[in-house]
C-alpha positions in Angstrom: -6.2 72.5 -25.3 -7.9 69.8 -26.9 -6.4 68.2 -30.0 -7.0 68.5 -33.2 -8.1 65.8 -35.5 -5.9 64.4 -37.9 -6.2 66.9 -40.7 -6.4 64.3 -43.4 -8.7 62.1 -42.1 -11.3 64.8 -40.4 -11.5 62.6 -37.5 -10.4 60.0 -34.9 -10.4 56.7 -36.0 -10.1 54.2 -33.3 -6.5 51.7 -33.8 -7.3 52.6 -37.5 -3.4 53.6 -39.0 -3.9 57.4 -39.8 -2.6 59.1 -42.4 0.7 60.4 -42.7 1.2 63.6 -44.1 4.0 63.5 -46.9 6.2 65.9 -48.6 6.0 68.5 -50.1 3.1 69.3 -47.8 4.2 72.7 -45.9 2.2 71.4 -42.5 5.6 69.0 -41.8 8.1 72.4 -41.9 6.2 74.2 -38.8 7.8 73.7 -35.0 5.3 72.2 -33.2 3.1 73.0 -29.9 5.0 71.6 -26.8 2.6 69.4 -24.6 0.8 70.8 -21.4 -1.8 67.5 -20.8 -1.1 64.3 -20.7 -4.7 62.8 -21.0 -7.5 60.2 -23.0 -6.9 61.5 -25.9 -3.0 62.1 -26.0 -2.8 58.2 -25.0 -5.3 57.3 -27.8 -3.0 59.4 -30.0 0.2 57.7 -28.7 -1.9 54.0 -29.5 -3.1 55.4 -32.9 0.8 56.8 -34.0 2.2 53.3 -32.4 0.0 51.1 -34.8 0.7 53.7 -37.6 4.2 53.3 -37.6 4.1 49.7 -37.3 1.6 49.3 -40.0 3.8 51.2 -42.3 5.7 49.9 -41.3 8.7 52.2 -39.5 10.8 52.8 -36.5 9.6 56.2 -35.4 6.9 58.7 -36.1 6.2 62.2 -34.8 2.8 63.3 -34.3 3.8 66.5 -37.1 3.7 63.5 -39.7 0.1 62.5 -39.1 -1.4 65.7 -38.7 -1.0 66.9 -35.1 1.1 70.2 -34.5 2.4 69.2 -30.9 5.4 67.8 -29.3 5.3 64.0 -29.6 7.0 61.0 -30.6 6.5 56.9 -31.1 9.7 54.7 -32.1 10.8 51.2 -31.7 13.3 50.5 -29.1 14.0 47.5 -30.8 13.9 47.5 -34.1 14.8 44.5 -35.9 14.2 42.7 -33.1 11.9 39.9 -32.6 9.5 41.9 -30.1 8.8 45.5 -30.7 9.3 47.5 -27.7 7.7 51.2 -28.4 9.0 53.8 -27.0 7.0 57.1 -26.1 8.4 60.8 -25.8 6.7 63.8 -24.5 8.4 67.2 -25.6 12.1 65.7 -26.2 14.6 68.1 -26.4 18.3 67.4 -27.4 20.4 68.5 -24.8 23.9 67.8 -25.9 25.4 66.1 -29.0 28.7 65.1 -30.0 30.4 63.9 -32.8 29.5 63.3 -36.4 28.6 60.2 -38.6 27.2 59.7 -41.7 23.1 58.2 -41.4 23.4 55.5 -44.4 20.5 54.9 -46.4 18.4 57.8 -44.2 14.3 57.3 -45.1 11.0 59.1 -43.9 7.6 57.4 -43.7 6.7 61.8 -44.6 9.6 61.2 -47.8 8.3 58.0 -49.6 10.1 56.3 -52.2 13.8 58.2 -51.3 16.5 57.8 -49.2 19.7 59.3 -48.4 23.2 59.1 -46.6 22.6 62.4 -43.8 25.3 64.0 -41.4 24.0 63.4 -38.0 25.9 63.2 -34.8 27.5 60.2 -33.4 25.5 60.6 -29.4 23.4 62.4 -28.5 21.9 63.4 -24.8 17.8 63.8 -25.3 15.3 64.6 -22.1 11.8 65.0 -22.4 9.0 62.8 -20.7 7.1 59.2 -21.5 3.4 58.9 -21.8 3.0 58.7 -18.1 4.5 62.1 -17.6 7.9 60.9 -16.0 11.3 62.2 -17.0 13.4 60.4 -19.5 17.2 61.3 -20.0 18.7 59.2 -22.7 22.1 58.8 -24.0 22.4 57.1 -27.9 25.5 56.3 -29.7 23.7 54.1 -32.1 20.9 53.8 -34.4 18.4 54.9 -31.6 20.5 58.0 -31.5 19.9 58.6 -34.9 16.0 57.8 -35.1 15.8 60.2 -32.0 17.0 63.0 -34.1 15.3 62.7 -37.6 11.8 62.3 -35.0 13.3 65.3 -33.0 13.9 67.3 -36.3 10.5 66.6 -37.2 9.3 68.8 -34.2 11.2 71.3 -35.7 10.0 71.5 -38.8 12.9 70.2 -40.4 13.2 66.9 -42.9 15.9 64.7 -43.3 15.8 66.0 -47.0 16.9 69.4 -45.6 20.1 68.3 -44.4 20.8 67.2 -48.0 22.7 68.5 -50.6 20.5 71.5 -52.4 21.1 69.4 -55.6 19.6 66.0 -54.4 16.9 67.9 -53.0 16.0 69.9 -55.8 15.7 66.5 -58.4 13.1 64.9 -55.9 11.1 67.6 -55.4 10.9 68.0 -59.3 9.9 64.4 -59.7 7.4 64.1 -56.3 5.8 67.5 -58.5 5.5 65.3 -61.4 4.2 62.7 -60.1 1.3 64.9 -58.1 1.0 66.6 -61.7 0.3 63.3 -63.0 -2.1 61.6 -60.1 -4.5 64.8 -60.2 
């Protein structure tokens, strides 16, 4: 099945950053399409989402976030680090998870201008495959663990908002209303 463009920008801009869909948009709470082809145009995606995340600049990005309803995600496996080292997963799938800690300071590139401290779990087991197709089991008990799981969330149709308290939640969705009140 072909892809579709990115829904914001109407079409495939070469290495251009693409737009990345932002709450309270309802396209980021649908599961998305796992991946049957790895092809042209998924690797042109997987460039496209790299430079878009660096550009934003973040340390992950899931395909949901710029307008593409399938199973795909870009993230630094470096980050802070003097070179970047992007990292590429094809239909990722948490397997097993243990543990909980507290995400400090948890932001989306999809939930500008907020951040918050989010329950996650301390390790996590996550299988899937990288852009050439090839299996890829990873263990995280760090901050890659908890990048994989906001990205993985994302897949899922769930924000890192939603794992909030219904209070918090509530006041920024009343002021990101406002402010799309205000800017037309």
């Amino acid at each position: 099945m072909p892809l579709k463009p990115n829904v914001l920008h109407g079409k495939d801009r070469s290495m251009e950053p693409l737009q990345i869909v932002t709450y309270p948009d309802k396209f980021l709470k649908q599961p998305t399409r796992l991946i049957e082809n790895i092809n042209g145009e998924l690797q042109q995606l997987i460039d496209n989402m790299a430079h878009t995340m660096y550009a934003a600049p973040g340390v992950g990005l899931a395909a949901i976030q710029v307008g593409y309803d399938i199973s795909l995600i870009v993230y630094d496996g470096n980050p802070g680090g003097d070179k970047p080292e992007l990292q590429v997963l094809i239909n990722p799938k948490i397997i097993q998870t243990e543990g909980s800690v507290i995400s400090e300071n948890e932001g989306c590139l999809s939930v500008p201008d907020y951040r918050a401290d989010v329950k996650r779990h301390a390790a996590v087991l996550v299988e899937g495959v990288d852009r050439e197709g090839k299996p890829v089991r990873l263990e995280r008990d760090d901050f890659l663990g908890i990048v994989l799981q906001h990205e993985i969330d994302h897949l899922n149709g769930t924000l890192f908002i939603d794992r909030i308290s219904a209070l918090k939640r509530q006041l920024y969705r009343k002021r990101i209303l406002k402010q799309l009140k205000h800017h037309g």
